[in-house]
VOPA-694150 format. One record per residue (C-alpha): x, z, y; residue number from 0. Coordinates in Angstrom, 3 decimals. Each point is the difference from the previous one (the first is absolute). Layout:
BEGIN
[[X, Z, Y], NUM] ...
END
This chain:
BEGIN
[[0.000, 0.000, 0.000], 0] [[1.402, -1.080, 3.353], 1] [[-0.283, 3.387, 1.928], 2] [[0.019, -1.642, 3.320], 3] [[-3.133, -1.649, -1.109], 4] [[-1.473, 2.532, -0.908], 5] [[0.394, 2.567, 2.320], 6] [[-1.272, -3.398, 3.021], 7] [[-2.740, -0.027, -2.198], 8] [[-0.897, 3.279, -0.317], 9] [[0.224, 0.554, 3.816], 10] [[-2.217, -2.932, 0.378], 11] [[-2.801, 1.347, -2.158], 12] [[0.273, 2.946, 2.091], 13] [[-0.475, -1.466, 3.057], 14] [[-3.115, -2.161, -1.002], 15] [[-1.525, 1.906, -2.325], 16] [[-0.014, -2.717, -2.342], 17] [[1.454, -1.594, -3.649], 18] [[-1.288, -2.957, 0.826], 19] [[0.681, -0.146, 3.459], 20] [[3.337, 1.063, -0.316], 21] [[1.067, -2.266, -2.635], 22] [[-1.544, -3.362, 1.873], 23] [[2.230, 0.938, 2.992], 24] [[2.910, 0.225, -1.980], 25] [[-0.986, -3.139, -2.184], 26] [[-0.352, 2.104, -3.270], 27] [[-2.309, -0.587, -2.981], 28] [[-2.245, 3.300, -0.004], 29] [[0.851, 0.596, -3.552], 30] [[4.009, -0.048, 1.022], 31] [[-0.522, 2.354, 2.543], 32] [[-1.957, 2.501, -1.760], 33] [[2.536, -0.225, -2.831], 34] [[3.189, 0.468, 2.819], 35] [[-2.082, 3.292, 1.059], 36] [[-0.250, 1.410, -3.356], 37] [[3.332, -0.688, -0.709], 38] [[0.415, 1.526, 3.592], 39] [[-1.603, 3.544, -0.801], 40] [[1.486, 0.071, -3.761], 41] [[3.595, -0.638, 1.340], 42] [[-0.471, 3.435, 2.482], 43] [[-2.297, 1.705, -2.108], 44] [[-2.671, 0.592, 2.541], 45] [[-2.984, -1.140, 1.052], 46] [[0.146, -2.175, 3.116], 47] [[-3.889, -1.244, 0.698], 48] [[-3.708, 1.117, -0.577], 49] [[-1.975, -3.125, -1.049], 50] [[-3.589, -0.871, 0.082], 51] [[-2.074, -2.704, 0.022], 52] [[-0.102, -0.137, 3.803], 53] [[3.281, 1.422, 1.393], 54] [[3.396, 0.899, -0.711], 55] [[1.533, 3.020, 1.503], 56] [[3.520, 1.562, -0.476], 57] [[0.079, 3.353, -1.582], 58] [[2.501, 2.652, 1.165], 59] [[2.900, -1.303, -1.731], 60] [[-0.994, -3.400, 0.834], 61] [[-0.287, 0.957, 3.955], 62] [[3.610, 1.673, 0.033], 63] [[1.440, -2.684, -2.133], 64] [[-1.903, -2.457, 2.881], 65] [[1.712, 1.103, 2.600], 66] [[3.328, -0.008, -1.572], 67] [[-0.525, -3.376, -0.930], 68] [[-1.563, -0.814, 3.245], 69] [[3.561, 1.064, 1.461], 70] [[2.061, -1.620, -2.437], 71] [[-1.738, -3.333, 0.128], 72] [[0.121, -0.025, 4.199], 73] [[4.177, 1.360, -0.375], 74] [[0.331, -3.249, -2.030], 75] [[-1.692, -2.460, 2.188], 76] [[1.699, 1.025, 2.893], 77] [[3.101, -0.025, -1.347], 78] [[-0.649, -3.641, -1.627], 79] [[-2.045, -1.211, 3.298], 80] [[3.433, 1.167, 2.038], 81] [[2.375, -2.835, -1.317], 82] [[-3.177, -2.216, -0.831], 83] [[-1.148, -0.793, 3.457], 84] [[3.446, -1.248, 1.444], 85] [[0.707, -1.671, -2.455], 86] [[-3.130, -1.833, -1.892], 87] [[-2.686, -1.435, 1.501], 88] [[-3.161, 2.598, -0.471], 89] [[-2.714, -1.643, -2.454], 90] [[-2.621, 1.320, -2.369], 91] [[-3.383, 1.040, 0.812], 92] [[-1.205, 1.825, 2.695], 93] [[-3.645, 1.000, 0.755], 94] [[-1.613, 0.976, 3.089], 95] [[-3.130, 0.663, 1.328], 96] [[-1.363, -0.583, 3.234], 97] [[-3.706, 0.236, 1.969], 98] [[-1.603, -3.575, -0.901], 99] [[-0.633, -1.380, 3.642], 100] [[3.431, 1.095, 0.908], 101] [[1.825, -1.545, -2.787], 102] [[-1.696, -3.297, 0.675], 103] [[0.156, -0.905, 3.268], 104] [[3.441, 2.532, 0.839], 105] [[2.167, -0.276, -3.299], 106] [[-0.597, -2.410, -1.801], 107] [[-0.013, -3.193, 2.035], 108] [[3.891, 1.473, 0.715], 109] [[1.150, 0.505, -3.632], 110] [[0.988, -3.427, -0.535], 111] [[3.318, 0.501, 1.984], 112] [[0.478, 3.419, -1.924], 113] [[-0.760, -1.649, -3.175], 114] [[2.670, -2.919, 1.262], 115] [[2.670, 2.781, 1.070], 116] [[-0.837, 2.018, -3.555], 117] [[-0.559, -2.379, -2.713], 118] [[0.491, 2.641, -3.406], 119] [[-2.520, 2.201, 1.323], 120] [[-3.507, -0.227, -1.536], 121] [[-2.279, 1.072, 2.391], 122] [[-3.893, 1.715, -1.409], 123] [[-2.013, 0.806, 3.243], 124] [[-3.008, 1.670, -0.254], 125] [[-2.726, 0.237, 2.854], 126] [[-2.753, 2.894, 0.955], 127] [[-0.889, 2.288, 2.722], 128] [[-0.051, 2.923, -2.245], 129] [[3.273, 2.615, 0.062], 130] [[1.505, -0.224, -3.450], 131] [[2.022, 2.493, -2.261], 132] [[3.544, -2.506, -0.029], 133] [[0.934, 1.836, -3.056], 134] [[-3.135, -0.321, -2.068], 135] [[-0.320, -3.804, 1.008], 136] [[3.279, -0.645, -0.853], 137] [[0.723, -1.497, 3.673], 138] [[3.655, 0.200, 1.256], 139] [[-1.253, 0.494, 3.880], 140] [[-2.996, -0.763, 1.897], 141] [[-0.889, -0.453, 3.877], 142] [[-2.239, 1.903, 1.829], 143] [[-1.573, 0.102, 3.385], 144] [[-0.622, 3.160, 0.628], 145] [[1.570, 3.971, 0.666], 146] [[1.745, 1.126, -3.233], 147] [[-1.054, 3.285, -1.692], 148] [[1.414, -0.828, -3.339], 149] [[3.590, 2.073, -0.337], 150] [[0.893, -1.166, -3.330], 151] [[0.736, -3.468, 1.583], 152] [[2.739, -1.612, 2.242], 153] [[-1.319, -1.685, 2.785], 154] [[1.589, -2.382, 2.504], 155] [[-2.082, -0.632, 2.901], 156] [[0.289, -4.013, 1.253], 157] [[-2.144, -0.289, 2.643], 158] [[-2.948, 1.224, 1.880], 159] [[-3.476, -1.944, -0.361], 160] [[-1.637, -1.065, 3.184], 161] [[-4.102, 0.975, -0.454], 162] [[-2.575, -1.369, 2.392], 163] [[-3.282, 0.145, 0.105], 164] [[-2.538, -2.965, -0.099], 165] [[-3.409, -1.149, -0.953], 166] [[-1.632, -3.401, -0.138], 167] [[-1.360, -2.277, 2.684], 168] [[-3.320, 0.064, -1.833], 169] [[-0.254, 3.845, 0.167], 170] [[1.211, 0.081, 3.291], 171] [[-2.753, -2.454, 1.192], 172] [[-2.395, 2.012, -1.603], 173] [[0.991, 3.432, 0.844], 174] [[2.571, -0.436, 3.342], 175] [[3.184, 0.788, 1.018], 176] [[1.688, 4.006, -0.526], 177] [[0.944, 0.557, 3.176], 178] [[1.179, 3.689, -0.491], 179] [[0.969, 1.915, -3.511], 180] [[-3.559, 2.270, 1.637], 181] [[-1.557, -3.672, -0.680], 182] [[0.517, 0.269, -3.631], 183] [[-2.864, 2.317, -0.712], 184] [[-2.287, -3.092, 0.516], 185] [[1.522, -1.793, -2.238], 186] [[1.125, -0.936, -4.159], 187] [[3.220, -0.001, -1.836], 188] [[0.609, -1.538, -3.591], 189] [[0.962, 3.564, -2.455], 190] [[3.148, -0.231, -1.507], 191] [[-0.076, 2.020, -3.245], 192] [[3.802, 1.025, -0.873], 193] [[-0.115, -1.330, -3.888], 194] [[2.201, 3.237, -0.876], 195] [[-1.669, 3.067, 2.116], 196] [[-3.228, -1.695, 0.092], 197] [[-0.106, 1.243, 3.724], 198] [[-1.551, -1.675, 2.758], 199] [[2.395, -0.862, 2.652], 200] [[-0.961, 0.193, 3.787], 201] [[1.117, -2.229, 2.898], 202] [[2.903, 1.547, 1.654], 203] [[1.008, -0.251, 3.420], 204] [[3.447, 1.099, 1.955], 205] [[-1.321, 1.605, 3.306], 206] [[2.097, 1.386, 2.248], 207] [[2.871, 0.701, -2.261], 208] [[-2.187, 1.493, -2.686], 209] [[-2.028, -1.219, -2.804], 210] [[-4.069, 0.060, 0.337], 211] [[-2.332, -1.045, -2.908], 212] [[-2.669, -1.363, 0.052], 213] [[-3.354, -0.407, -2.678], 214] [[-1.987, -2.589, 0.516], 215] [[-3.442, -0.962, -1.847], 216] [[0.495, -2.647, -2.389], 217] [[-2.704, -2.680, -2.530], 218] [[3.364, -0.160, -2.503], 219] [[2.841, 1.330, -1.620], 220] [[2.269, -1.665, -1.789], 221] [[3.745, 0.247, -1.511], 222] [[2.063, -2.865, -0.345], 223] [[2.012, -0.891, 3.000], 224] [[-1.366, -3.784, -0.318], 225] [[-3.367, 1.567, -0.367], 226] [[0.402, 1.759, 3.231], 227] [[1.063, -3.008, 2.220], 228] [[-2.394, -2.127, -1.935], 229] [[-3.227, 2.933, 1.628], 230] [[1.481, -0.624, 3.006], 231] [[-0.093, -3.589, 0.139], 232] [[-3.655, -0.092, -0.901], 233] [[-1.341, 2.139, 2.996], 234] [[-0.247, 3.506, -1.743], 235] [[2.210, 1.774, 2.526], 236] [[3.241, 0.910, 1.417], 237] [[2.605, 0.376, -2.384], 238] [[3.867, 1.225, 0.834], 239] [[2.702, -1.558, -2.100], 240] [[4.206, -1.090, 0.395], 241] [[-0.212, -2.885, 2.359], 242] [[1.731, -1.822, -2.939], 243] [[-3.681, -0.228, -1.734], 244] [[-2.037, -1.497, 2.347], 245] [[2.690, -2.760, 1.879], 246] [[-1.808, -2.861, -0.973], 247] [[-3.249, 1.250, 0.431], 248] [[1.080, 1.322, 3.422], 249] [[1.714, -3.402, 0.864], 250] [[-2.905, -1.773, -0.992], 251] [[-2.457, 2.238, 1.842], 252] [[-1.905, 1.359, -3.108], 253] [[1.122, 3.317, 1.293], 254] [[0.357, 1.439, 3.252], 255] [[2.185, 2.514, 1.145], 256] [[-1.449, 3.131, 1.287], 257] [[0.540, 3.060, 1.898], 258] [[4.098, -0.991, 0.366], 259] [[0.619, 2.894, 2.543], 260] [[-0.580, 2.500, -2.687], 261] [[1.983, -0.911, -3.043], 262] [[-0.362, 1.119, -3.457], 263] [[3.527, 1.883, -1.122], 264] [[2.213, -2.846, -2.001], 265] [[0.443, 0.373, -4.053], 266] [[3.345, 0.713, -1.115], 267] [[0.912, -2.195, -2.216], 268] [[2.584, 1.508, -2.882], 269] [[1.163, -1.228, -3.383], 270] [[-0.188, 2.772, -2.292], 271] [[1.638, 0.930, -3.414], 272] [[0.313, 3.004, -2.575], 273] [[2.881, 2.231, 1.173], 274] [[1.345, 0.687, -3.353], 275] [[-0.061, -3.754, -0.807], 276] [[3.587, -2.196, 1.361], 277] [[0.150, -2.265, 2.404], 278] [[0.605, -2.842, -2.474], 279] [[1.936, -3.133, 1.138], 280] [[-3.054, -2.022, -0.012], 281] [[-2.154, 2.654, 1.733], 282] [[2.576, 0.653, 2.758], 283] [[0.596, -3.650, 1.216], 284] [[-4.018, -0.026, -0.244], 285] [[-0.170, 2.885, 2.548], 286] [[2.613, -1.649, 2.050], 287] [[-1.764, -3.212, 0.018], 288] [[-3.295, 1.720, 1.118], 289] [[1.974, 1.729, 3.062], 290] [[1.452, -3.351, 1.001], 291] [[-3.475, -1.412, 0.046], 292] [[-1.800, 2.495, 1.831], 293] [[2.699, 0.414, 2.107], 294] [[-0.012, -3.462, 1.566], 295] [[-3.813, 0.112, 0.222], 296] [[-2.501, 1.475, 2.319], 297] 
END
């Protein structure tokens, strides 16, 4: 039995809770990994994981010989990783997950010249609005628009997101102009629905140096990003998004700027990664190429 195998193995059954999960993202018949385990546990004389039909969770042993593995397994990619990336060109897959509107119309029509610069990497990119668990998904970083309360993850922040506020012609025909944040109680916004808190979130304004909210009555929630604009668009109210969103609509007059003396604070933008995980060769140039992008943009 190849020990480094097994003990990657183990750590990645660990971390998603899963055989079969585990043993996909490491290429692995299911059979041939449950046999490496047993081997695994026979060879120390312990046993490492609690099984049922649903989960798979370390037992005591198994969670101290986790973390020693854990340990062991980042010691060796870093030390591998330090001659690797001056020397060979980074390559094998890396997966990443971003919100879906901003990976289309921000990332993606850019990674052609990253993908041109990095030809052995593989790239798997994965879109939703929701906040993922990097570990459990198997995702090597993701970006997100947003504060960070998360401390079991690196983050490096690229950029702060413009928000404005708008709302259609056709619901500003119908309904007028907001004049005055005060306005706003006569009118609708679109309900954005965080996908992971479930939490309504309220228009937000910076006034005077200091942040006032605001709750307005709405006909709809909704939450997908796309979903959001798309509200918008259609006359159900005002919406606020990252300027990014709405350019075209904006440009082509769909959507009308409003209220620009009171802006909504900007997102911060960060990529984001486990802590105990390496900055691999393929995930740092990654992260490099993302500050280089967002650092020649608005």
């Amino acid at each position: 039995m190849d020990r480094f195998q097994a003990m990657l193995l183990f750590t990645r059954i660990v971390e998603l809770s899963s055989f079969s999960r585990a043993a996909d993202s490491l290429q692995l018949p299911r059979a041939t990994a449950s046999n490496i385990i047993r081997q695994l546990e026979a060879r120390l004389g312990v046993r490492l994981l609690h099984r049922t039909t649903r989960q798979v969770s370390p037992t005591l042993d198994g969670s101290a010989y986790y973390e020693r593995c854990r340990r062991l397994l980042a010691d060796l990619d870093e030390a591998e990783s330090s001659f690797d990336h001056s020397t060979v060109a980074p390559s094998g897959k890396l997966r990443v997950e971003m919100p879906g509107a901003f990976g289309r119309l921000m990332v993606l029509p850019a990674l052609p010249a990253f993908c041109e610069r990095y030809p052995g990497i593989e790239l798997e990119i994965s879109s939703s609005d929701r906040v993922i668990d990097l570990i459990q998904e198997g995702v090597d970083c993701a970006l997100r628009g947003a504060e960070l309360r998360d401390s079991t993850l690196v983050a490096r922040r690229l950029a702060p997101l413009q928000q404005i506020t708008c709302a259609s012609r056709a619901y500003l025909d119908r309904y007028g102009v907001p004049r005055t944040l005060d306005d706003l109680a006569q009118h609708l916004a679109v309900n954005y629905q965080s996908p992971t808190t479930r939490r309504i979130l309220d228009l937000e304004f910076i006034v005077d140096g200091q942040l006032r909210t605001v709750a307005m009555p709405s006909r709809l929630t909704v939450n997908l990003a796309d979903a959001y604009v798309t509200a918008c668009e259609a006359g159900f109210g005002l919406i606020q998004v990252p300027r990014y969103h709405v350019t075209a609509a904006l440009a082509e007059s769909r959507l009308v700027e409003l209220l620009p003396e009171w802006q909504p604070p900007p997102l911060p933008l960060s990529v984001v990664y486990p802590q105990h995980r390496h900055l691999s060769p393929r995930l740092r140039v990654f992260v490099d190429w993302l500050i280089e992008l967002f650092g020649t943009g608005p």
